[in-house]
C-alpha positions as CSV (number, residue, x, y, z in Angstrom):
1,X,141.4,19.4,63.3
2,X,141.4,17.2,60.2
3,X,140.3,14.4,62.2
4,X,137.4,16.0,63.6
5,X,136.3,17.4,60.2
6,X,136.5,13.8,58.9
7,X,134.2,12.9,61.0
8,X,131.9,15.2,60.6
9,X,132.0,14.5,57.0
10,X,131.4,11.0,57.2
11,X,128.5,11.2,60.1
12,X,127.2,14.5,59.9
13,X,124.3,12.7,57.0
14,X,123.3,10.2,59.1
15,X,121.6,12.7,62.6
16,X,118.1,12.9,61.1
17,X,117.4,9.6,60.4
18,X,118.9,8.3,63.5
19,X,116.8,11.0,65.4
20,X,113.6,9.1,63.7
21,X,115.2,5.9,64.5
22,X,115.6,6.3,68.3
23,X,112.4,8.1,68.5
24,X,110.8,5.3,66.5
25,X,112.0,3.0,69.5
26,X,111.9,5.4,72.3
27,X,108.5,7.4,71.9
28,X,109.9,10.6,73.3
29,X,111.7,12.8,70.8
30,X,113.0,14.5,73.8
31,X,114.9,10.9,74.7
32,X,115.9,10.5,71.3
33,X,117.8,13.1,70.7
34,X,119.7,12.5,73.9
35,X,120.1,9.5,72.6
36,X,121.5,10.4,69.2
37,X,123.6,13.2,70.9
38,X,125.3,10.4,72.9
39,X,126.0,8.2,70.0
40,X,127.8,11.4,68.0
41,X,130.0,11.5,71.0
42,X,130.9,7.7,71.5
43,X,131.2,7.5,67.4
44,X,133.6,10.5,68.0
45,X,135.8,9.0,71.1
46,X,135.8,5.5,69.1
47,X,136.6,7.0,65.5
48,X,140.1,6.8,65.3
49,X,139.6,2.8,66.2
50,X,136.9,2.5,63.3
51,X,137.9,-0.4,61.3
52,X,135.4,0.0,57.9
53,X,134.4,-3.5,58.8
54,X,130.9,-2.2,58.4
55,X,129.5,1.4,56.7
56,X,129.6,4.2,58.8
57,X,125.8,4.6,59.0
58,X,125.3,0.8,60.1
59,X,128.3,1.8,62.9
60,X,126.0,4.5,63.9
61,X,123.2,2.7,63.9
62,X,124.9,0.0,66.0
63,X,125.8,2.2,68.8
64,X,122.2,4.1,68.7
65,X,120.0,1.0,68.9
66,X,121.9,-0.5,71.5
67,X,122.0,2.4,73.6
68,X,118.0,2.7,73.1
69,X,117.4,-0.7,73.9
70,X,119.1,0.0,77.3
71,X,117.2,2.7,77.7
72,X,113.8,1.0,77.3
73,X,115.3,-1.8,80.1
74,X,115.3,1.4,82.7
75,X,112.0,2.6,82.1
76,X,108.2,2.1,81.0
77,X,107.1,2.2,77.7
78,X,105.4,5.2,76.5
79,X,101.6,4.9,75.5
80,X,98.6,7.1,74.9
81,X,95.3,6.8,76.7
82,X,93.5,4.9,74.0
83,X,96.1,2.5,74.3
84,X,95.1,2.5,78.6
85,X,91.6,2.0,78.8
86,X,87.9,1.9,76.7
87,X,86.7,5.5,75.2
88,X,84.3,7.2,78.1
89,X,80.8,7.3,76.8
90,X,80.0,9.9,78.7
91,X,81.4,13.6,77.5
92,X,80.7,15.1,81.5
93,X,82.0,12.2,83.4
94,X,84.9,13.2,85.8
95,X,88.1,13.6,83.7
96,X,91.2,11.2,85.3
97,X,94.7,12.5,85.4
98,X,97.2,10.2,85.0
99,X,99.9,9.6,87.4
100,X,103.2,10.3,87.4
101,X,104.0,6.9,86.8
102,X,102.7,6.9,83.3
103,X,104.8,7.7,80.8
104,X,103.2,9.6,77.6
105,X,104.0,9.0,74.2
106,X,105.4,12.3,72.3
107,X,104.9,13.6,68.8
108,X,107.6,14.3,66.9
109,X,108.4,17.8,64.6
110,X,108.6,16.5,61.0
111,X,111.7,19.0,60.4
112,X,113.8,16.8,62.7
113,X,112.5,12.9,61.8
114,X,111.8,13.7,57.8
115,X,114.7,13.7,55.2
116,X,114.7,16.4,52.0
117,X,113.4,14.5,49.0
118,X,111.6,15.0,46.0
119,X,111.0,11.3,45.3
120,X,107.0,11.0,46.0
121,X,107.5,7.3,47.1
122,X,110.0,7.9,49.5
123,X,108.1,11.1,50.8
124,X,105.1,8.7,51.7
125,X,107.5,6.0,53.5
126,X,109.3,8.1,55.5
127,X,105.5,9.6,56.9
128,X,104.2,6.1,57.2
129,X,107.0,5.2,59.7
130,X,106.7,7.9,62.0
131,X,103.1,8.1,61.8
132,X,101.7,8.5,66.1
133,X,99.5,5.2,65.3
134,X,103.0,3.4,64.3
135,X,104.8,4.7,67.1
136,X,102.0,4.3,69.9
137,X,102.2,0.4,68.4
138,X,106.1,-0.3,68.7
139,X,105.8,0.6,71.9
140,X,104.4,-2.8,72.9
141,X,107.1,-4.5,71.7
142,X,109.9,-5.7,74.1
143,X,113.0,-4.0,73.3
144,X,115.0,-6.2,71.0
145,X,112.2,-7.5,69.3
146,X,110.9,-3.7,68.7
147,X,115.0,-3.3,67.4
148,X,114.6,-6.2,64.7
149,X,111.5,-5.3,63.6
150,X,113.0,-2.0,62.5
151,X,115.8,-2.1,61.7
152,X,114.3,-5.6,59.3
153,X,111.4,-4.2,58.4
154,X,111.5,-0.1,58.4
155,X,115.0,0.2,57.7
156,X,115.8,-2.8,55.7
157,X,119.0,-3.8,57.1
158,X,120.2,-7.2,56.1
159,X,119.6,-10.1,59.0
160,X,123.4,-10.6,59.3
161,X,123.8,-6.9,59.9
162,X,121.3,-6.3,62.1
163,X,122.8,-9.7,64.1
164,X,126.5,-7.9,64.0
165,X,124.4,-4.6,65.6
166,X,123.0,-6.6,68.2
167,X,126.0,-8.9,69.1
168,X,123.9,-12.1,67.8
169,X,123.0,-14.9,65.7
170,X,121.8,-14.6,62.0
171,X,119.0,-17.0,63.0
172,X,118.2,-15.3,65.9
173,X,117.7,-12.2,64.3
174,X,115.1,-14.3,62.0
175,X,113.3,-15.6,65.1
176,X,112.9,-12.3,66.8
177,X,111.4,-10.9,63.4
178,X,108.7,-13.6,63.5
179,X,108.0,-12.8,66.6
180,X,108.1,-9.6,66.7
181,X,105.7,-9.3,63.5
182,X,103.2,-12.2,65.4
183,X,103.0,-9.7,68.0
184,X,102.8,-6.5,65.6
185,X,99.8,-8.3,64.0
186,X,97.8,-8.7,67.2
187,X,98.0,-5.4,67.9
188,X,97.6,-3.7,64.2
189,X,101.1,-2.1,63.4
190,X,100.5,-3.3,59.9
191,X,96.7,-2.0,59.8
192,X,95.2,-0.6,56.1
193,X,96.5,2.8,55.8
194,X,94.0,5.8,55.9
195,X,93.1,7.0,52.3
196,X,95.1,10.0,53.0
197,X,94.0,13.5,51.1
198,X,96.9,15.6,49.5
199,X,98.9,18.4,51.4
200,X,96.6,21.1,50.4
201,X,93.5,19.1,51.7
202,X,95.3,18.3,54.7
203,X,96.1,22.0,55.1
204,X,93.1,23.3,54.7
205,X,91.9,21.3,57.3
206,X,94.1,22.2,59.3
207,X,93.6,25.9,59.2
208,X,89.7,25.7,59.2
209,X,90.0,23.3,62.6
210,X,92.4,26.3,64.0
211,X,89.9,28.7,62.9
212,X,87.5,26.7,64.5
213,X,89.3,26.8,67.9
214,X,90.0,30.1,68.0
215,X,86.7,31.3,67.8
216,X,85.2,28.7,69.6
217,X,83.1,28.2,67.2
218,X,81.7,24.2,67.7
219,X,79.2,24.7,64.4
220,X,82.7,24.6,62.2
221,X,84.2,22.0,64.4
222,X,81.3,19.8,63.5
223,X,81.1,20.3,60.1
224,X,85.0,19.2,60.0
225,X,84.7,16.3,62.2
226,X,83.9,12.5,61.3
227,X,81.5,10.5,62.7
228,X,83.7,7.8,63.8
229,X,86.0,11.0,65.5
230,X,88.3,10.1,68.3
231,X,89.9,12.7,70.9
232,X,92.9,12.0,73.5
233,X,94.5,14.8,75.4
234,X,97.3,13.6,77.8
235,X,98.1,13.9,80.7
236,X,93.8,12.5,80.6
237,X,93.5,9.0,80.6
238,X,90.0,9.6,79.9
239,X,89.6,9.9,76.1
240,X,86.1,9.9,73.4
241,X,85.3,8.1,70.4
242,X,82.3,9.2,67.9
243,X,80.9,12.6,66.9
244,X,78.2,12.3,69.7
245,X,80.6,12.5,72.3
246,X,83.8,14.5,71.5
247,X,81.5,17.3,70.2
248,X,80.0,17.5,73.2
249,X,83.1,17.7,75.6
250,X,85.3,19.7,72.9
251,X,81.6,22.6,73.3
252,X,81.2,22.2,77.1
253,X,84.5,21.7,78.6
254,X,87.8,22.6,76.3
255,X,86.7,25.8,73.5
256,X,86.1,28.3,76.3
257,X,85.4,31.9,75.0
258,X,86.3,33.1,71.6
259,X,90.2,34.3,71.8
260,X,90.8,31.0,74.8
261,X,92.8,29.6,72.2
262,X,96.1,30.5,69.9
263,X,97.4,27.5,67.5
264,X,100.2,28.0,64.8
265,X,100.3,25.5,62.3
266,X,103.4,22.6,61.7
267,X,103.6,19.3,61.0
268,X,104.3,16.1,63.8
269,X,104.9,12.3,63.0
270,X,103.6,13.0,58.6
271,X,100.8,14.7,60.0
272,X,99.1,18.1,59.7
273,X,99.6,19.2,63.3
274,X,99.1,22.8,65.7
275,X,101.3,24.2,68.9
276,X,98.5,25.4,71.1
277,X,98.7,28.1,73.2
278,X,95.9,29.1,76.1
279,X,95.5,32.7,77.1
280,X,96.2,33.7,81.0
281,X,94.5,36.4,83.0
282,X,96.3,39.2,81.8
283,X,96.0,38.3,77.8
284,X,99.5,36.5,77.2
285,X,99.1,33.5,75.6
286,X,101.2,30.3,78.1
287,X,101.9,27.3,76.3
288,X,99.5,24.5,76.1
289,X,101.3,22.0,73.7
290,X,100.9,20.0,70.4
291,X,97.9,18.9,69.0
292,X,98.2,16.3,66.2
293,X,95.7,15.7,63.7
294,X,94.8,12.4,62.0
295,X,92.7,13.3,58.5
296,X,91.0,11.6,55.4
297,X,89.9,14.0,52.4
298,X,86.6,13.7,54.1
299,X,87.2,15.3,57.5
300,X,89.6,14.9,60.9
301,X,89.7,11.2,62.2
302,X,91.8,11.7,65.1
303,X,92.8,14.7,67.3
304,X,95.4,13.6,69.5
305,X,96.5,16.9,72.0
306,X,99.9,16.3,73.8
307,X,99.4,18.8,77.3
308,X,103.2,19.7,77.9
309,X,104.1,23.1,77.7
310,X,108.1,22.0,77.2
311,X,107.1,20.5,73.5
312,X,106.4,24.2,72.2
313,X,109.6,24.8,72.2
314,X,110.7,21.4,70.5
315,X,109.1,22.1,67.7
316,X,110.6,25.7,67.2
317,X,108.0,27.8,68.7
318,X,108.2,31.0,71.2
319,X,107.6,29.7,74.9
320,X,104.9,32.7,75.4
321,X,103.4,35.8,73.6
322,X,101.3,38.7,74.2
């Protein structure tokens, strides 16, 4: 009994930022918290052989980053459909469903990936690395190079630690890191951040956009959109950029009748965020799934909507109401 509330002690800290570490790398939170539950119980059945050689959280970190880079050896990296194809120009072409071999990217709740602080700084770091545009990005990394790069350049591990994680060299560690931020420049990780407005704006947003939704009203949803507006909806490769044509398909094809739609309001990836819910034939509302919004103090940039019913749930929400 002592031994196991030693451990707890000494690893219990470290879950939520290793969840936001493994989803950082994996894309799913689903995965990642497989992923940290496996590396409690490995830490656990190794503990009594823990040496100190290293902290406790780089031990962790250790086991969870290699375990995720197997992981990402098994399977496809995650994406979104802007990251697939050009936007369709047309907001009535034929919709494409994915197949089952794609493999979606998923939001994440911000009560599992953020810490508690009350240090503004920190607050807007912690946001910036789990933003969807950050994640979606890492994903086109190969595995060890998307490892160095955060555990370098997110985390701020030192290159010697980081090579002891990883079983390598010091100046291989180095290498991959050039590499890895080569490649993160070709494909924007880095990119100016958007001039974000404050929680209350972002809010506010928020709530007039579900208000919008609800009551299918498209007048409100244009008023709240931005011209250079982008929509994805997964499990749709087909996705819109510009006011012209999102408008258009969110009127003609998504709003339905006032009362179609039921969104509660949370926060994803540092972002103001919805669980959306779609009502049936007999008035319950079924589970639709998240929808994500990106937002300047001027309006919504981005709405990224994540179809799977399962995520509702994830993110702490009933699976169905009347």
């Amino acid at each position: 009994m002592h031994a196991n509330s030693e451990f707890v002690r000494a690893t219990a800290p470290f879950r939520r930022e290793l969840i936001a570490h493994c989803y950082r790398m994996l894309g799913s939170i689903q995965d990642a918290e497989d992923v940290v539950q496996e590396t409690y119980l490995r830490a656990w059945q190794s503990y009594g052989r823990f040496e100190g050689r290293s902290s406790v959280r780089t031990w962790l970190y250790q086991i969870a980053t290699n375990r995720c880079i197997t992981e990402m050896a098994k399977r496809t990296r995650r994406t979104l459909p802007s990251r697939m194809s050009d936007p369709e120009p047309n907001p009535n072409a034929h919709l494409q469903d994915a197949g089952p071999e794609v493999r979606w990217l998923q939001p994440a709740p911000d009560a599992l990936t953020l810490g508690e602080t009350a240090d503004p700084a920190a607050i807007v770091a912690e946001r910036e690395g789990v933003r969807l545009a950050v994640i979606a990005s890492l994903q086109h990394l190969p595995p060890r190079q998307r490892a160095v790069l955060v555990l370098r350049d997110v985390l701020a591990f030192p290159a010697a630690e980081v090579a002891d994680m990883l079983g390598t060299t010091t100046a291989s560690v180095k290498s991959t890191l050039q590499r890895a931020r080569a490649r993160a420049a070709e494909i924007g990780l880095h990119d100016a951040p958007i001039n974000e407005p404050t929680d209350p704006r972002a809010r506010a947003l928020l709530d007039q956009y579900i208000e919008a939704f609800q009551n299918a009203d498209s007048s409100a949803l244009e008023r709240l959109l931005l011209d250079e507006v982008t929509l994805e909806a997964t499990p749709l490769r087909t996705w819109f950029a510009g006011l012209s044509t999102c408008l258009p398909f969110l009127r003609d094809h998504l709003l339905g009748p006032p009362g179609h739609w039921r969104m509660l309001p949370t926060s994803a990836n540092g972002q103001p965020a919805a669980a959306a819910y779609t009502r049936d034939p007999h008035g319950a509302y079924q589970p639709y799934g998240i929808c994500v919004l990106t937002v300047a103090s001027e309006g919504i940039l981005r709405i990224t909507s994540f179809g799977e019913p399962r995520l509702v749930t994830t993110f702490g929400f009933p699976p169905a109401f009347s």
